[in-house]
Each structure stands twice: as structure tokens, then as C-alpha cells.
C-alpha positions as CSV (number, residue, x, y, z in Angstrom):
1,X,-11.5,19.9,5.0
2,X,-14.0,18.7,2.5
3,X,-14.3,14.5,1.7
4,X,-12.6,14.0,-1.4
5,X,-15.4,12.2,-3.0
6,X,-18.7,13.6,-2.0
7,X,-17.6,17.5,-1.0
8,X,-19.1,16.6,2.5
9,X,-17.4,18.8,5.3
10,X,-14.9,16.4,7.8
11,X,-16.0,16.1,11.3
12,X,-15.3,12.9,12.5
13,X,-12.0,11.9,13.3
14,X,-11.4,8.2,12.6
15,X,-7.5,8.3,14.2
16,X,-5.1,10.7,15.1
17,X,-1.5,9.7,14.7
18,X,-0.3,13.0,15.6
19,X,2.3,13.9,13.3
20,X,5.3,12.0,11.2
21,X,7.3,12.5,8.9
22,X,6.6,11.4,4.9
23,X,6.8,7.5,5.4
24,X,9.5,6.6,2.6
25,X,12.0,9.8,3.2
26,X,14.6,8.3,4.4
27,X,17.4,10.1,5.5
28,X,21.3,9.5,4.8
29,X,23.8,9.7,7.6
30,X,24.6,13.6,6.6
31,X,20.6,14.4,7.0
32,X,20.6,13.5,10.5
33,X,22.5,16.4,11.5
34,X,19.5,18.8,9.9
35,X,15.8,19.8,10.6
36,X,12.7,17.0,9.5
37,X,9.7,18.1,8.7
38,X,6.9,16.4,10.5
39,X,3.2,16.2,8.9
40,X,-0.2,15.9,10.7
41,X,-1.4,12.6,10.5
42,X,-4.9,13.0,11.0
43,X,-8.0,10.6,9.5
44,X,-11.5,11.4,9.1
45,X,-14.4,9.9,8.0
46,X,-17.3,11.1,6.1
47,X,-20.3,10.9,7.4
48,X,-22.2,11.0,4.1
49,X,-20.4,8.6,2.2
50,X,-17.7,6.7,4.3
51,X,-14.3,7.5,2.6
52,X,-11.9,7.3,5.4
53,X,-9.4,10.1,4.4
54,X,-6.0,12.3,5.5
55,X,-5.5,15.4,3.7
56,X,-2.7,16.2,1.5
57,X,-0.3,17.7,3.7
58,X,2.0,16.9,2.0
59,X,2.0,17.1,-1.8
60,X,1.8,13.5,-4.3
61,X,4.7,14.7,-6.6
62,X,6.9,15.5,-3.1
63,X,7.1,11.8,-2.2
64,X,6.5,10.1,-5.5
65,X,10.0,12.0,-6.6
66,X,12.8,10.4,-8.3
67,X,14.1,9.3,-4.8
68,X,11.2,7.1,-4.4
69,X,12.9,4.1,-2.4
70,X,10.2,1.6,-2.9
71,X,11.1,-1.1,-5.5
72,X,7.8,-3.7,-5.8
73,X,10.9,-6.7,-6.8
74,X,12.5,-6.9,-3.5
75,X,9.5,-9.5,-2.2
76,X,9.5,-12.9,-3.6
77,X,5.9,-13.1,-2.1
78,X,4.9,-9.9,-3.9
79,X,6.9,-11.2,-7.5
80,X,5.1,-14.6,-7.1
81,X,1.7,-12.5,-6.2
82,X,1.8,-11.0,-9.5
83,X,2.7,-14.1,-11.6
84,X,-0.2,-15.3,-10.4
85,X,-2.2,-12.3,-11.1
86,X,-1.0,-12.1,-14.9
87,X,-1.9,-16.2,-15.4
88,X,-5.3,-15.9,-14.1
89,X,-5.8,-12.6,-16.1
90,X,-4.5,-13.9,-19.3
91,X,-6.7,-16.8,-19.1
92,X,-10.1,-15.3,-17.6
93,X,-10.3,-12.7,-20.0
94,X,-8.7,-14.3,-23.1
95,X,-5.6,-11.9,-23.5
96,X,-2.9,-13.1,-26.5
97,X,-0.7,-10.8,-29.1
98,X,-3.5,-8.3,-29.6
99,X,-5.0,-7.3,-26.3
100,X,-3.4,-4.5,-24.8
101,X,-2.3,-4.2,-20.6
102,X,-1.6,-1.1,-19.0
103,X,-0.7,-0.8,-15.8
104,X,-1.3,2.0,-13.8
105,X,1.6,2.6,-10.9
106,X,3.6,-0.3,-12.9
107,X,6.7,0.7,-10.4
108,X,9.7,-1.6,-11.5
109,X,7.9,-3.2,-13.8
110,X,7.5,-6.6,-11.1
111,X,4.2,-7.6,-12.9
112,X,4.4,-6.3,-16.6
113,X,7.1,-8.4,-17.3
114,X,5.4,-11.3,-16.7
115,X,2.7,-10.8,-19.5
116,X,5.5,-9.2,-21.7
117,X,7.1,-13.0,-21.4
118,X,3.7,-14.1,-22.9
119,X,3.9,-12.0,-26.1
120,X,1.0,-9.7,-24.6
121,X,1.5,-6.0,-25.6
122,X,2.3,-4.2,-21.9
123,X,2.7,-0.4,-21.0
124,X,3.2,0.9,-17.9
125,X,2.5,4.1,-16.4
126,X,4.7,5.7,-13.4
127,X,5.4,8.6,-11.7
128,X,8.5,8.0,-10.0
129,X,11.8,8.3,-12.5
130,X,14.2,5.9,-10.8
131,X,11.4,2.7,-10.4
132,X,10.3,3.6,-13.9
133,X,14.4,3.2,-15.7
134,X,14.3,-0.2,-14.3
135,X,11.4,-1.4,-15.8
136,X,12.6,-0.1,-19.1
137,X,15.7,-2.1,-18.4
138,X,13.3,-4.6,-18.4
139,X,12.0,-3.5,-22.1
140,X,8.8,-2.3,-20.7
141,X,7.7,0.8,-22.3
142,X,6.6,3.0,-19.6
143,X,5.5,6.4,-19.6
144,X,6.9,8.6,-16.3
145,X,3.9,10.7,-15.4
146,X,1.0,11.0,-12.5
147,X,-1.8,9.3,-14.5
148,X,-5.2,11.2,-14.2
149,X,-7.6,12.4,-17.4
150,X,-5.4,15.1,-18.7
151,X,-2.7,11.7,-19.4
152,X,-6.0,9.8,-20.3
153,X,-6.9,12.2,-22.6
154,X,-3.7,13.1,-24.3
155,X,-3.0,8.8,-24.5
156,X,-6.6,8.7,-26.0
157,X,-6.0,11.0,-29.0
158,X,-3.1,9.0,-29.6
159,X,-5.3,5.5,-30.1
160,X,-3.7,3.8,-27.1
161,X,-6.6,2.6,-24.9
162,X,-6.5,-0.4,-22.5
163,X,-8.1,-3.9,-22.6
164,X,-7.2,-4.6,-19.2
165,X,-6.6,-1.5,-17.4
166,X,-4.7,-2.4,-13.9
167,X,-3.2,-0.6,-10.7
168,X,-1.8,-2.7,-7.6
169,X,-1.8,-0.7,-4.1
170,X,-2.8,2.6,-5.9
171,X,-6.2,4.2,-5.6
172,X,-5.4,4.7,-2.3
173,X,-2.6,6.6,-3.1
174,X,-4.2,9.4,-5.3
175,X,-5.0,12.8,-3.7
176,X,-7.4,13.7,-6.7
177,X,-9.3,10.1,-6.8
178,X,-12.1,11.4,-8.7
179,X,-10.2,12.3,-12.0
180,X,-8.0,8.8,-11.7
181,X,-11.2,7.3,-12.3
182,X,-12.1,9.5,-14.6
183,X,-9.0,9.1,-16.6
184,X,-9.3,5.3,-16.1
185,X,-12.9,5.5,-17.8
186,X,-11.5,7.6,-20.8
187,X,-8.5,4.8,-22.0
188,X,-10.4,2.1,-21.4
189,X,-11.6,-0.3,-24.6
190,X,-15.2,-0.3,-25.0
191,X,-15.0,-3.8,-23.8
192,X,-12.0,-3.9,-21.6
193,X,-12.1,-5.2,-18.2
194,X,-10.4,-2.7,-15.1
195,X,-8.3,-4.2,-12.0
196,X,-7.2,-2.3,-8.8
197,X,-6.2,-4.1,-5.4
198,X,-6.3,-1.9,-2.2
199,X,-6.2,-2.7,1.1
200,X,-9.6,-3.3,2.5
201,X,-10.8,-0.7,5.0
202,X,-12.9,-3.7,6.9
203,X,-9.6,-5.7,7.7
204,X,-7.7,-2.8,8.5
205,X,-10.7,-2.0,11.6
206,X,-10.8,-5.5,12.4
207,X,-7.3,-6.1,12.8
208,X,-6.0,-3.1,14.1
209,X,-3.7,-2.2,11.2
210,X,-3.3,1.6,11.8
211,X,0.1,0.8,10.6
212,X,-0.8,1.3,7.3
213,X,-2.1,4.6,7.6
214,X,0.2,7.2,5.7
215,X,1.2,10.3,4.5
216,X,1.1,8.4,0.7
217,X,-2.5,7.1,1.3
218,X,-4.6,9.7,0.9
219,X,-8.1,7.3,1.2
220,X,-8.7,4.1,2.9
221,X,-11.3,1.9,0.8
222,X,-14.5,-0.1,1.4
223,X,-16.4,-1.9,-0.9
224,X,-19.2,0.0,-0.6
225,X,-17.3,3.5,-1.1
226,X,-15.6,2.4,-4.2
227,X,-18.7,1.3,-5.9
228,X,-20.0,4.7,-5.5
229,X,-16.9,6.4,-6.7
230,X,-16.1,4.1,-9.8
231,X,-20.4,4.7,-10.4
232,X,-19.9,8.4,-10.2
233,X,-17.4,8.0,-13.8
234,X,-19.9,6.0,-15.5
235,X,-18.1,2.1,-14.1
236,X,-19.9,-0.9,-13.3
237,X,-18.1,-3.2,-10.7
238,X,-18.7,-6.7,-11.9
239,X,-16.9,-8.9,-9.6
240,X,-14.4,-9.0,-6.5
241,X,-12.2,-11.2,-5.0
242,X,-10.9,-11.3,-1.0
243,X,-7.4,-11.7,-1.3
244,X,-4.5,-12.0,1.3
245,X,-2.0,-9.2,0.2
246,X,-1.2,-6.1,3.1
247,X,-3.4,-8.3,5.5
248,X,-6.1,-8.0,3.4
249,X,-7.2,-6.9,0.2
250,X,-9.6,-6.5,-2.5
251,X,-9.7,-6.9,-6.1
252,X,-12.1,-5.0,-7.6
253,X,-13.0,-6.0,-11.3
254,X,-14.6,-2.6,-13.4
255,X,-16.4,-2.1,-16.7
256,X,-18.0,0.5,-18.7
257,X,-21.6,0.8,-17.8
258,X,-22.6,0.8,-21.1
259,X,-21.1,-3.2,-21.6
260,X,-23.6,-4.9,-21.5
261,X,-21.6,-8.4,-22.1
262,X,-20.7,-9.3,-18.8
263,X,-22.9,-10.2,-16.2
264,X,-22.6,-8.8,-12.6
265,X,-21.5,-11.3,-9.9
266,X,-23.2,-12.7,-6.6
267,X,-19.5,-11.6,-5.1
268,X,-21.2,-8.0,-5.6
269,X,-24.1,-8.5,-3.0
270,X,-22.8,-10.2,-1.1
271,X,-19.4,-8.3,0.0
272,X,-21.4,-5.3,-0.1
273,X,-24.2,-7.0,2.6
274,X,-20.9,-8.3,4.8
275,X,-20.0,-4.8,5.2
276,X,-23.5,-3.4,6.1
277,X,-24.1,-6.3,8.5
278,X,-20.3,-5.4,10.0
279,X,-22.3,-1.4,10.7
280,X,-19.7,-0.1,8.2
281,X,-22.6,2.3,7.1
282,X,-22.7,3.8,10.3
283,X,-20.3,6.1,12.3
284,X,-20.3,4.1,15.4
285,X,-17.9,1.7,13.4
286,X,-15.1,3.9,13.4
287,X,-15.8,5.2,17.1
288,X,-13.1,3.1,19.0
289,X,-10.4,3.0,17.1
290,X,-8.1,5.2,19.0
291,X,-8.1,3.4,22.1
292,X,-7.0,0.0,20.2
293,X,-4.3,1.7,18.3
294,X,-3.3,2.8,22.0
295,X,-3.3,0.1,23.7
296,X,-0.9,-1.3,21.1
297,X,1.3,1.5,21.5
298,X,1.3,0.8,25.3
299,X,2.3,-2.7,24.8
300,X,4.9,-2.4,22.7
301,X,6.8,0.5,24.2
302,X,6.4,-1.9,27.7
303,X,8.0,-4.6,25.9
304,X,11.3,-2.4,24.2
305,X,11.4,-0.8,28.1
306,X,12.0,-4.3,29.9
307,X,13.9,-6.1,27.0
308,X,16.1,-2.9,27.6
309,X,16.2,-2.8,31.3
310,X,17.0,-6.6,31.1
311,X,20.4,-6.5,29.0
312,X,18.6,-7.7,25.5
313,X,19.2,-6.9,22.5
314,X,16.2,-5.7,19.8
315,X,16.6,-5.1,16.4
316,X,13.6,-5.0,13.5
317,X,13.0,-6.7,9.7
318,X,12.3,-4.4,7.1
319,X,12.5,-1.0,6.6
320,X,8.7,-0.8,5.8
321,X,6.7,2.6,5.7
322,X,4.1,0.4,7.6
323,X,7.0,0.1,10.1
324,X,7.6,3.9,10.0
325,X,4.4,5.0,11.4
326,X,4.6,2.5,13.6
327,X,7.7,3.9,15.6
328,X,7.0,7.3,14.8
329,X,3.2,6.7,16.5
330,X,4.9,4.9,19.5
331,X,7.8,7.3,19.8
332,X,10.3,5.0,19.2
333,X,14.0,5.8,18.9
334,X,17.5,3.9,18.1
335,X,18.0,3.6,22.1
336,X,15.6,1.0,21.9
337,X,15.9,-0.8,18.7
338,X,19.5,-0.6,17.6
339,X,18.1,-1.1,13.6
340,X,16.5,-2.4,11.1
341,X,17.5,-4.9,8.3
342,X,16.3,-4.4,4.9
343,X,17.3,-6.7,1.2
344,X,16.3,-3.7,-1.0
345,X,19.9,-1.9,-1.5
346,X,18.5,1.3,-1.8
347,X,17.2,1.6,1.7
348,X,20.6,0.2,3.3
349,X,22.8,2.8,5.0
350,X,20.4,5.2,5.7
351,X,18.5,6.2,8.4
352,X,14.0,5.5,9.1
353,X,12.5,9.1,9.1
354,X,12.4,10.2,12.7
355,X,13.6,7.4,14.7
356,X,17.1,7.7,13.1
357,X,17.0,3.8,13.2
358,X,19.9,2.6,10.9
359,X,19.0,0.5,7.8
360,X,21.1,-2.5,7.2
361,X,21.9,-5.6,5.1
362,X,20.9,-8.7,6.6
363,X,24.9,-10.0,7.4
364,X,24.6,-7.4,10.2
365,X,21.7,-9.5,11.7
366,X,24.0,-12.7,11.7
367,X,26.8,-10.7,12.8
368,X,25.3,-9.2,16.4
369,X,23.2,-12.2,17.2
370,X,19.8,-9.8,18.7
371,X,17.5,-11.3,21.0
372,X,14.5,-10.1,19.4
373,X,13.5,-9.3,15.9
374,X,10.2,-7.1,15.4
375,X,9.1,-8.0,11.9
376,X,7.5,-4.5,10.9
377,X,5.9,-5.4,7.8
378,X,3.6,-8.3,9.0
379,X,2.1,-8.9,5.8
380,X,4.8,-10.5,4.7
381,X,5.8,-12.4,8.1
382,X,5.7,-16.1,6.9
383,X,8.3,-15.2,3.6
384,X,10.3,-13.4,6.1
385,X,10.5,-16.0,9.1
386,X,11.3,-19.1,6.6
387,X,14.2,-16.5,5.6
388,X,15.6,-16.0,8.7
389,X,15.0,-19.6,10.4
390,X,18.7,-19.5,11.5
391,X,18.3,-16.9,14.1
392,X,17.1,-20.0,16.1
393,X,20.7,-20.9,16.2
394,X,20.9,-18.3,18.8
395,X,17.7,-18.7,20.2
396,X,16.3,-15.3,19.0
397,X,12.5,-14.9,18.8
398,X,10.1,-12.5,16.4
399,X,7.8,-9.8,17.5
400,X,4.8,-8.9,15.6
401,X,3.3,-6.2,16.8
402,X,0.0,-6.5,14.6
403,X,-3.0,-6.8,15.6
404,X,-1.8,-7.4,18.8
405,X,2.1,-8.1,20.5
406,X,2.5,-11.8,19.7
407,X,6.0,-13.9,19.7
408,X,6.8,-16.4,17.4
């Protein structure tokens, strides 16, 4: 396997999850009776250029099908996320009637709307069918294809070109990362301003969060690597913002080289020396992973074992592909959490890939009363505890199993 970026042959192997499933394919109940396919889950990292990366095993248009199960309007942290997003953006950069936004990944259209309310011409771009019929609902025009320089080009000839150019929790999930930024480079205005939010590949070190490693995310992102792929395409990062989204992210702001109009930020330098000074530039940074990924792995199957062996009831909070590779790392079954609760409809009443845990609404959870509630997607753990403050009635208590096994 070659890195993705810079050709460089793989040789060091950042984590190895051993195998999963795809993260998202849920099963029904029917499904459980046949065979899953299972996936290496293998990371490396390149030793020329630092891209963390899995391969494609298995192919971007297989999981972002039309039964695509991940609907961005289901988290009122996410939704409130993205209002702010579009009110900063529409002020920074002076956006009104004539500017044009298009969002790349634009999902249910959770974030277009909100500069659509604002009179500010919107179109989104998105690969999965079923996400992309509810943003039209919506009256967002949105245009159901995998968005790379052959749709750049085509978009192009037609005169439709961006003046902000945006993608939330994307880039990383490109197998072909080079001509994304290629085709972002080819519809954007002269003097438009690119936006993409990934998760940081510092935080995910720091704080363990092998959770978020994937079948769907092909590359996980520093700074330092993105500068060098967005150069690579002829883009100029300007700025950057830390933000708090997935544990950690950044939000990388892009122009054409050849704009000359806006100056480049002290943010630059000085994210870039924070990573250096962390040794993300060298290979002994990504040595000792493994052994902090297992040790979580040890202390959370220890946990399920004597909550189990002591009568207690565990069930888990949202049906998370973070959550998926969680259990399916760990080995964990329906013997030892009975299931999950989820609020997006489309995920109840099936079944996580592997585990077989059922997926229900939340009146189960107030119906059986657990002991323990593991909140798989931890990101989001303060919207989901003020949620679910009545399970004190019963003196329940969450698990978070991220970065370490903590009770709250």
C-alpha cells in the first residue's frame, strides 16, 4: 500500500483494529440470520509525510449508498454547531444575496438551511440519495453525486463556482483526497474563501480516541499534513481555528494562492510549531498507541464482566459508528449490553454491525430502568446527560469509556 498523498510505501503501522464490519451497516432483524462481511482495520502512517491512513477496503460508494443511516439533524449540539458556523461566516466574509455557498457533504441539509433563511444563495453537494431528498424537502438544491474534479469540472463549465466553498467531517472521508482538493481548487471564485472541519489527528493521540477510526475515514489529519496537501492544488491556508466538535477539531480556512488579498494568520505558525514541539514530525509519536487502545479494551470488557457477574443491568446511548468500532475492537456482544438507544428513527429496530446489539427509542430506556448507561459517542456526552438526567430517579450512572473508563 502506497500513502495516498505522497506515493510513499506503508510500513508503519499506527493501530491495528483487526477487523469490523463497515461502521454504519446496520443490520435489520432478518440480516442477523446471514453472513457479515468483516474488513481489515489496519492504520499506517507515512513516514515521509505523516498522513495517517486505512486503505479502501471497502469501496466509498458501498457505504455512502442510499441506505446511508446517518442524518447530521438528529444532534441539537451539532444543529446549534452549524448556526453558529453560518452567523460567523456570513459576517467575517461579508456574504448577502449575491455570494454563493456550496457545501460539500451538505447531508440533510442541517447547515444550508440556515444561510438559505438569510436570503444567501446555497447548494449542496451529496452522495447519499436518502440524506440528500431531505434537504430538498428543505428547498435546498442539492446535487447527489461524489464531488471530486470530474463534478468540479463539469459544475465549472456551467458558471457555478463557490464563494465560500465548505465540507464538515469530510476530507477525511475521501479515498481519492488529492482530486477532492483538486476539484475544490477548480469551483472556487477567484476570491472565495474554503472551510473544512476534521477531526484533529493531535487530539485523537492525546486522548486516546481510536474510536473514531473507521472503515468511512480513509485519512486522519494534522495540521501540518493538510497544509501540504491543500499546497500540492495550488491552496494557501490562511487561518485556523481549534474547535470542540468529535473531541476536537480543526477548521481550516483556504484560498487560492494566487489571492493576494488576505493576509496569512499568526494561527498558521503557530498550530503548525504546537505540533512539531508535540514530535508529530517524527515516527516515535505514533509508536505507543496500541498498548493505550489496549489497555482501554482491558478495562472496559473488566467492567461489562463484573457488572454481569453481579446481577446489573448495562445498556448504551447512541448507536454511533464511533461506538461500533468500539465493541467490535473489544469484542463485545448483546450478552453484555442488552442495547443501545438511539433518537434518529432510522437506526431504531435494527441491529449494530457485529455485536447484534438492538437499537432502540429512548422509552425502552425508561421502561427497563438499567444500572449503567455507556454513552458511546462522548463527543456529545454533556447534550446527552442533561437529556437523560431522570435516570437518576433510579440511581443509574454513565460510563464513558473515552479516553479512559470514567463514571459520571
Amino acid at each position: 500500500m502506497q500513502c495516498r498523498f505522497c506515493n510513499t510505501e506503508l510500513e508503519y503501522v499506527f493501530i491495528d483494529l483487526i477487523n469490523s464490519p463497515a461502521s454504519n451497516s446496520f443490520l435489520t432483524k432478518e440480516q442477523l440470520n446471514e453472513p457479515e462481511v468483516f474488513y481489515p482495520l489496519k492504520v499506517y502512517t507515512c513516514s515521509n509525510c505523516f498522513l495517517v491512513q486505512v486503505d479502501e477496503y471497502k469501496k466509498s460508494d458501498a457505504i455512502f449508498n442510499n441506505e446511508y443511516v446517518y442524518y447530521s439533524s438528529y444532534s441539537t449540539s451539532w444543529l446549534a454547531h452549524a448556526k453558529q458556523y453560518v452567523d460567523m461566516m456570513t459576517e467575517r466574509f461579508r456574504l448577502n444575496e449575491q455570494s454563493k455557498v456550496i457545501e460539500l457533504a451538505s447531508n440533510d441539509g442541517y447547515l444550508l438551511q440556515y444561510f438559505k433563511e438569510k436570503n444567501i444563495p446555497v447548494l449542496g453537494i451529496e452522495p447519499t440519495a436518502n440524506t440528500a431528498e431531505v434537504a430538498r424537502q428543505k428547498n435546498i438544491e442539492t446535487i447527489t453525486e461524489f464531488f471530486g474534479a470530474d463534478l468540479a469540472t463539469k459544475l465549472d463549465l456551467q458558471g457555478i463556482r463557490a464563494d465560500l466553498l465548505l465540507g464538515n467531517n469530510v476530507l477525511a472521508h475521501v479515498p481519492d483526497i488529492i482530486d477532492f482538493v483538486a476539484g475544490m481548487k477548480l469551483i472556487l471564485n477567484p476570491t472565495g474563501i474554503i472551510t473544512m472541519e476534521f477531526p484533529h489527528l493531535m487530539q485523537l493521540v492525546e486522548n486516546n480516541q481510536f474510536d473514531t477510526i473507521y472503515h468511512e475515514h480513509f485519512s486522519y489529519l494534522s495540521f501540518y499534513t493538510v497544509k501540504k496537501i491543500f499546497e500540492s492544488q495550488g491552496l494557501v491556508l490562511f487561518d485556523v481555528d481549534e474547535i470542540p466538535t468529535h473531541g476536537g477539531s480543526l477548521r481550516i480556512y483556504a484560498k487560492h494562492k494566487e489571492n493576494d488579498l488576505i493576509k496569512i494568520s499568526a494561527n498558521v505558525d503557530v498550530l503548525l510549531k504546537e505540533e512539531e514541539d508535540k514530535g508529530m514530525l517524527n515516527l516515535s509519536y505514533y509508536n505507543n498507541f496500541q498498548q493505550k487502545v489496549l489497555d482501554i479494551k482491558l478495562a472496559l470488557i473488566s467492567f461489562l464482566i463484573e457488572q454481569k457477574n453481579a446481577g446489573k443491568k448495562v445498556a448504551a446511548y447512541g448507536a454511533a459508528a464511533k461506538g461500533n468500532t468500539l465493541l467490535n475492537y473489544c469484542g463485545i456482544k448483546n450478552d453484555l449490553i442488552e442495547f443501545v438507544v438511539d433518537a434518529n428513527p432510522h437506526k431504531q429496530n435494527k441491529y449494530l454491525p457485529a455485536s447484534h446489539i438492538p437499537v432502540v427509542n429512548e422509552d425502552h430506556l425508561k421502561q427497563t430502568k438499567p444500572n449503567y448507561i455507556i454513552i458511546l459517542p462522548w463527543n456529545i456526552k454533556d447534550e446527552i446527560t442533561k437529556q437523560l438526567t431522570y435516570i437518576k430517579d433510579w440511581d443509574a450512572q454513565f460510563v464513558i469509556s473515552i479516553p479512559e473508563l470514567s463514571f459520571m
